[in-house]
N, C-alpha and C positions, 0 to 999 in steps of 0.2 A: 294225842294224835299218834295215829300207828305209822312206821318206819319204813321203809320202801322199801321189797320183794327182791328188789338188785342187790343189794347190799353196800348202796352206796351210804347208807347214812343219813339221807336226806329224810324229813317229818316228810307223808303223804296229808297234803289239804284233802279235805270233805268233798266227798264226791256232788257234783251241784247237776240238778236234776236237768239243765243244755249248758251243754259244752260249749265253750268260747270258740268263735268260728260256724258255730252248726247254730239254726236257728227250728230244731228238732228235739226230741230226747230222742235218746239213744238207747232202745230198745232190751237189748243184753245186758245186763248189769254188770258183766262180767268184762266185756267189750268195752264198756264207758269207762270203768274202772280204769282200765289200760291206757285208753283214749284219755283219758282226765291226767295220768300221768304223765302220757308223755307231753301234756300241751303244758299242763304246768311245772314242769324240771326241768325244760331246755332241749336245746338243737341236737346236744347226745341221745340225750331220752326220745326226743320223736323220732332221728333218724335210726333207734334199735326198736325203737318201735314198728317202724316202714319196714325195717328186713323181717320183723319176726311176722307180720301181716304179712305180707308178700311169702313168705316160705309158709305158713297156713293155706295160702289160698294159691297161690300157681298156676295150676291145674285148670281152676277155672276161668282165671284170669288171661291165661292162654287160651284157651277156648271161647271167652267173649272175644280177644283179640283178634282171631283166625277169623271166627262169626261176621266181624265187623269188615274186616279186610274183603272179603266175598262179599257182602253186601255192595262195599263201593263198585265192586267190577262189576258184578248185574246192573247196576245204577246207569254207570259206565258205559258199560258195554250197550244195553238196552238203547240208550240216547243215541247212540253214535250207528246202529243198527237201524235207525228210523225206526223208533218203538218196540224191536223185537230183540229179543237177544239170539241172532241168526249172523251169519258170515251174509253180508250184502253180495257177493259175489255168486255163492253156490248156493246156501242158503243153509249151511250146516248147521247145527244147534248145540252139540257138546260144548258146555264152558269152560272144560279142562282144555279144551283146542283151540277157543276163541282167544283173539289178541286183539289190541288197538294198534291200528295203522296211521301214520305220518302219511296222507292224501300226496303229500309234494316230496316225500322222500328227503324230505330233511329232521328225521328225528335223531341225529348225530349233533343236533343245538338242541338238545335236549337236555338236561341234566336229573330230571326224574324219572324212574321209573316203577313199575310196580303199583302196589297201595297207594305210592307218595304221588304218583302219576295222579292217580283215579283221585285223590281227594282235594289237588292243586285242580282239576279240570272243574270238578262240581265247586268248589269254591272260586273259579275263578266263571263258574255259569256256561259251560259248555264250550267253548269258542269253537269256532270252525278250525275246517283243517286235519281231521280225525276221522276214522271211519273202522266197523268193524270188520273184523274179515278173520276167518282162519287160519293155524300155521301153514296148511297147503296154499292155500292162495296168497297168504303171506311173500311164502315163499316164491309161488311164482311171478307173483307182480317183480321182487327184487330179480328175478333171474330176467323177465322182459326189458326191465330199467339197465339193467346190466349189457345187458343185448345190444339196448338201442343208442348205449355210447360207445361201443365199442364198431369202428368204422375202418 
């Protein structure tokens, strides 16, 4: 048996054609190799394993993550727009200015926002109480609410 590549010492087992956990082969032989190690040496070995993946790949990993984020707000935003992704008020379209709106002006009991917002609403099925609208109209709606308590 050959020695592990770390320098810890430890015999490397035979690399086995599916990996424990995956019920695949693993494509790369190079990548299994790696993978086979770190499942069979322990919680060090896979957790040096997870950084040295992750600092390989980043780049793109960040890039699915961004990807996915903008999905949920089109998702999002489209439902809460009665099927279009437009400001229900003016009917604006840029997504970089579109926002979701608190309909009753309580989204200060809110404790999500962002992504975590957009993926708590589709996982919780839409519920009422939301609406789209742009940061101008945004904006104006809070300055009429503001207006109309102020006596």
């Amino acid at each position: 048996m050959a020695l592990c590549e770390c320098g810890c010492g430890q015999e490397v087992k035979p690399l086995r054609r599916f990996i424990s956990g995956h019920n695949y082969p693993m494509r790369n032989p190079e990548t299994a190799l790696k993978h086979n190690l770190a499942i069979t040496k322990g919680p060090e070995h896979r957790e040096a394993y997870r950084r040295q993946w992750y600092k390989e790949n980043r780049t793109i990993k960040l890039a699915q993550s961004k990807q996915l984020k903008l999905n949920y707000k089109i998702q999002v935003l489209t439902h809460y727009g009665n099927g279009k992704c437009i400001c229900l008020w003016c009917g604006y379209d840029q997504l970089a200015a579109l926002t979701l709106d608190h309909i009753n002006n309580d989204g200060y009991k809110e404790s999500r926002s962002g992504h975590e917002l957009y993926r708590w609403l589709m996982k919780q099925n839409y519920p009422a109480g939301y609406q789209t609208l742009c940061m101008n109209c945004q904006y104006l709606k809070r300055e009429q609410y503001a207006a109309s308590k102020v006596i």
